[in-house]
N, C-alpha and C positions, 0 to 999 in steps of 0.2 A: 314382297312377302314379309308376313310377322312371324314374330314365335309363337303365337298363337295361332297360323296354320299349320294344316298336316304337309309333313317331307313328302317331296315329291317323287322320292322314289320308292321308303315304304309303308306311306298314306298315313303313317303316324303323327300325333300331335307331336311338338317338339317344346310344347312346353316346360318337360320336366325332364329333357335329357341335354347330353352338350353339343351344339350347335356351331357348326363351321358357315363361316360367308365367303363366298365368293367372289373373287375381284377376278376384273372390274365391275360385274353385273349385277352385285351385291344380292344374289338368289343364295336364301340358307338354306342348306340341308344339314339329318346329323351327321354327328364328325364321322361315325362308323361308316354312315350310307355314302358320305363322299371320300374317305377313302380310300374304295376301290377303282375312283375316275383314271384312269393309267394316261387315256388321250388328253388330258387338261381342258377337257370338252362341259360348259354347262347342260346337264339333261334338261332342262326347263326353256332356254335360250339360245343352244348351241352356242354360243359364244365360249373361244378362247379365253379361259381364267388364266389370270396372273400367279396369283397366290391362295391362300386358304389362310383364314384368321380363325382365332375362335371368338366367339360370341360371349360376352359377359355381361350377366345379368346385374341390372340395378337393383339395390331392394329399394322398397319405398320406404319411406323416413316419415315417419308421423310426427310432424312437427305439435311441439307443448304449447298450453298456456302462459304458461312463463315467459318462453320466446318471444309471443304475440305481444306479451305484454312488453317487456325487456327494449323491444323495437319499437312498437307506438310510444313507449313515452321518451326515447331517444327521438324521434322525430318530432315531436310537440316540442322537447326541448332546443332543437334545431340543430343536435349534434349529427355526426356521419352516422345515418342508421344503413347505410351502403353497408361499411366497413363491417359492422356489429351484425349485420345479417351474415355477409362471408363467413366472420369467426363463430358463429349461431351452424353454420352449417345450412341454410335454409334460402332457397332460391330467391333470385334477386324477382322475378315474379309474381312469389309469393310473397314476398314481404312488400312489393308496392301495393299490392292490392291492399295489405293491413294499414299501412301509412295510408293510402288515397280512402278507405272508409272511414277511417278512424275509428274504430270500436277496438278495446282492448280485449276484448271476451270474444270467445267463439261460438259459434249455434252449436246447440247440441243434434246430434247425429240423431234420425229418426226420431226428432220430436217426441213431447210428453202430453198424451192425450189420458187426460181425465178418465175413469170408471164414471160409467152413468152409475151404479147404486154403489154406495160405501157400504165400509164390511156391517156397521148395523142393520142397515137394509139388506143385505144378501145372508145374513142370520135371521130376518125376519121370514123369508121366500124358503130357507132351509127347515124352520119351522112349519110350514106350512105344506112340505114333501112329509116331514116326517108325522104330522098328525092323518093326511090324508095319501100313501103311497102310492095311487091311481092317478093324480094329476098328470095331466098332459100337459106339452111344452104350450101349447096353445090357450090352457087354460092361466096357466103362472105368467104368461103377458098380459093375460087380461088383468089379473089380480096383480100385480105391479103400477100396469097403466089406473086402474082404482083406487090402487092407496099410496100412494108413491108420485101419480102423475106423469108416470116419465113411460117412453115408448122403447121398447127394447125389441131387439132383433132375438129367435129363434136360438141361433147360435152362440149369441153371448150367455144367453141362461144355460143353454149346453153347456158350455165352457164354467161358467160358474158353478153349477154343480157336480162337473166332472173336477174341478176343482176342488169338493170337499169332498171326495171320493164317492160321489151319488153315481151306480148306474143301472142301468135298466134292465128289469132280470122278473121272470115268472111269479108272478102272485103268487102266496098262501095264504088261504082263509083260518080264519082262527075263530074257532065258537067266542061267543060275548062272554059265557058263565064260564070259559076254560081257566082263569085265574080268577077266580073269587073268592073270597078270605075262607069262605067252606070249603070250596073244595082243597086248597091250599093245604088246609089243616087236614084233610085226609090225607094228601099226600105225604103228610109227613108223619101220620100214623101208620100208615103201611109202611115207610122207609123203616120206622122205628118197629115194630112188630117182624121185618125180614129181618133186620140185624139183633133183634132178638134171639128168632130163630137159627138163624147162624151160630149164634154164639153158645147155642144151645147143641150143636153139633148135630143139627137136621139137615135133610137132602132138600136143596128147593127144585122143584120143578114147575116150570111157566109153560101154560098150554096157552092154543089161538088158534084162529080159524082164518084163511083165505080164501078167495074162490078165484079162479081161470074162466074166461069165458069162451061160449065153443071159436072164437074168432079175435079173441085177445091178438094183440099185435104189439111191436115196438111202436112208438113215440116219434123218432126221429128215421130220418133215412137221407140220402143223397138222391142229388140230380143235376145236372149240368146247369152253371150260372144261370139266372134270368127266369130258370122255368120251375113249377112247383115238383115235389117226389110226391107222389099220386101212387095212393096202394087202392085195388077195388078190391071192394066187400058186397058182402050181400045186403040187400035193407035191411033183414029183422036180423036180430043180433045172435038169436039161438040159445039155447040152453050152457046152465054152468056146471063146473066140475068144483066141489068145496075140499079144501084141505084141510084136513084136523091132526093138528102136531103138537110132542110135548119132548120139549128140554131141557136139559142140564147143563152147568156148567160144565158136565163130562162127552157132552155128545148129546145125540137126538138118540129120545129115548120111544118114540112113538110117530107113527104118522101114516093116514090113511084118507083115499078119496074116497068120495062117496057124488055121486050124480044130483044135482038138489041139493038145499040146503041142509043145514042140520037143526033140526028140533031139540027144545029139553030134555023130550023123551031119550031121541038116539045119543046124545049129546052122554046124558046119567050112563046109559050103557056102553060108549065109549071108554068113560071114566072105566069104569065097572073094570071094563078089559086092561085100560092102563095098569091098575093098580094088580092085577092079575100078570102081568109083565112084571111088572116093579116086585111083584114076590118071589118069579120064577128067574130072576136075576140074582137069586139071594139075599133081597135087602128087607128091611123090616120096615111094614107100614109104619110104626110108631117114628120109625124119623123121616115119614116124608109129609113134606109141606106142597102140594097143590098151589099154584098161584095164578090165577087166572082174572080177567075183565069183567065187566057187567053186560056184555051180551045177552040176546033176551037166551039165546040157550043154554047158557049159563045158568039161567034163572031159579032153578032148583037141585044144582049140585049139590048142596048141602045135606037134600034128602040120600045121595049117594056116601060120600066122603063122610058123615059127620057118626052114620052108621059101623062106620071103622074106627082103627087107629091112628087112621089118618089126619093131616088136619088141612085146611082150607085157608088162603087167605085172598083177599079180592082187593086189585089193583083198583087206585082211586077213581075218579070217573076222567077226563080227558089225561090220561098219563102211558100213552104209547112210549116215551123216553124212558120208561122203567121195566119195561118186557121185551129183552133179551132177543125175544123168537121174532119183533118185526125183522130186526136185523136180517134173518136168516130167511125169512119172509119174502127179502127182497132180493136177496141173491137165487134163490129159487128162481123168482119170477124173470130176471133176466136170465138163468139158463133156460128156460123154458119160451121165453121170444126171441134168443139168442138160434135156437134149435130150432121154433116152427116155421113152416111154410103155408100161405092162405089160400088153400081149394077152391074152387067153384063148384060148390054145394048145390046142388040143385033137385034132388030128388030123397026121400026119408031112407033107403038104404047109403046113399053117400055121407047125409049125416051122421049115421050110425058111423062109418068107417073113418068121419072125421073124430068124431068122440072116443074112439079106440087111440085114436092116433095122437090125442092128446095127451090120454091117459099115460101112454107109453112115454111120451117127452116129458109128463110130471115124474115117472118113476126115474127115468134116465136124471133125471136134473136133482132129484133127491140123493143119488148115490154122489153129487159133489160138495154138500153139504159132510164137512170135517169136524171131527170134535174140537181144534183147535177155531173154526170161527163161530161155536158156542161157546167156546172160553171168551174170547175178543167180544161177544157181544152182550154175555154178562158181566165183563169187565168196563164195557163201555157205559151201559146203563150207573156205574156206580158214580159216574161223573158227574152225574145230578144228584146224589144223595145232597154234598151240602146245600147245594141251594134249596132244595127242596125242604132242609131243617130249618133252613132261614127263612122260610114261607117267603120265596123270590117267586116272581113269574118266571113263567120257563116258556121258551119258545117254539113255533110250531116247526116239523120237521126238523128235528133233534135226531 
């Protein structure tokens, strides 16, 4: 037996505990488990034991450089390199092998194997992710083996760009003209025009529009390893449910479905009724500021708001990161796929009963919407004010 088998009486390894041997038959077990032998009987051999020893461990000695050396050139000189390995500590087997090779140097442990690309080449392949972020691993061997010459394995480019922190994660599309020195410069006349307003002790309010679809669903789901999470739907998609919401940093001051989209028309007369809210709440049109998108039903608020004391101001063209309400937008939207269930719709009174049924999970899901996460998400929008004075690009899904 070794110490690195398991005791044979409680099938444990014995390499990390303390270990008694048995004489004459030299079978170890641990000290505990042979302890209670009373007949001086081995369990493993029946044999009559003598005694019980304990077992002590050698440690290994990693013998130095120096040694190796200290010893080859006592042997080249022809002195006792015997004697000088004993006082060295260092087995008389190991030091003939240093004398009979004669090298004073040791191999280094696990070899030093080259990088096929040095780091300029693996900054070149890092540029080549960050201009085009759709390359596949398949493609960046080809374009290595083209300009480089050299044939690289799959996994070592893994490794290399897991290495400069590259990993693989869900596209975002970004329009071409989303940063273009125009619109830039809008953006940063709106920034400049709301904190005008602000400073002018006006109410802002930022309205938006979502829509539900009759068969909206979550994104992700589980299923047991190996196999796909498979939800069924019907083929045609079905009819939408639009949300028209407007808020404050104090809370949601407005919000209403409607079946169908919303036109300019209903759009104006939504307004119409907000600002009809906004009076019956006690406040004075002359300090509220509307701030709304370029949606086409948008498209003629002016003819509404501009008729009052109100005033209007229009969020730049790609600049979602400065309207407050997607935020709220999205926490909606997962209560509302958090809450539905998907039907098997199959005849026009079931869809009616599904269309009801949504409506009911948009209202349910609107009553979690808090004025403290209209605070947090007019606060969070001001995170881009500076860059936005800096005419930075700003990035998608902010």
């Amino acid at each position: 037996m070794e110490l690195k088998d398991n005791c044979a009486i409680c099938r444990i390894s014995m390499s990390r505990n303390k270990v008694d041997k048995l004489l004459p038959c030299s079978h170890l077990l641990h000290d505990k488990c042979a302890e209670p032998l009373r007949d001086q009987t081995c369990p493993i051999c029946r044999t009559v034991f003598v005694e019980k020893i304990e077992v002590t461990r050698t440690i290994y000695k990693k013998n130095t450089s120096q040694d190796r050396q200290r010893i080859t050139a006592c042997a080249n000189k022809g002195d006792d390199w015997v004697s000088l390995s004993e006082t060295l500590g260092v087995k008389y087997k190991t030091a003939y092998q240093w004398v009979r090779s004669g090298r004073d140097s040791m191999f280094g442990k696990g070899g030093k194997k080259p990088k096929i690309l040095n780091s300029e080449q693996i900054d070149i392949m890092i540029s080549w992710v960050e201009e085009t972020c759709d390359l596949t691993i398949k493609q960046l061997k080809a374009k290595v083996l083209a300009e480089f010459g050299k044939s690289i394995s799959s996994t070592t480019i893994t490794n290399y760009l897991e290495g400069r922190i590259f990993t693989l994660k869900k596209v975002h599309t970004a329009p071409a003209t989303m940063n273009t020195e125009e619109n830039k410069l809008k953006r940063a006349d709106y920034v400049r025009s709301l904190n005008n307003f602000i400073r002018q002790g006006k109410q802002i309010v930022w309205i938006d529009e979502t829509n539900f679809n009759l068969f909206c669903r979550r994104s992700r789901g589980r299923s047991k390893a190996g196999t796909r999470a498979i939800q069924q739907l019907p083929a045609a998609r079905g009819p939408n449910i639009h949300v028209i919401g407007a808020i404050s940093a104090a809370g949601v001051i407005a919000m209403e479905n409607r079946r169908g989209s919303y036109t300019a028309l209903l759009a104006n007369e939504w307004i119409q009724r907000l600002m009809n809210t906004w009076e019956d709440l006690g406040n004075r049109l002359s300090d509220l500021v509307i701030v709304c998108d370029n949606a086409p039903c948008h498209s003629r608020l002016e003819e509404v708001v501009n008729a009052t004391e109100a005033n209007l101001l229009r969020l730049a063209p790609y600049s979602p990161m400065l309207n407050p309400i997607e935020s709220i937008w999205a926490k909606l939207k997962m209560g509302v796929k958090t809450r539905l269930r998907v039907p098997e719709v199959t005849a026009p009174g079931v869809q009616e009963q599904r269309l009801q049924y949504l409506e009911q999970i948009i209202d349910r899901s609107k009553d979690t919407i808090m004025g403290g996460d209209c605070a947090r998400a007019a606060q969070h929008t001001t995170t881009f004010h500076d860059a936005v004075l800096d005419l930075e690009d700003l990035p998608v899904g902010c």
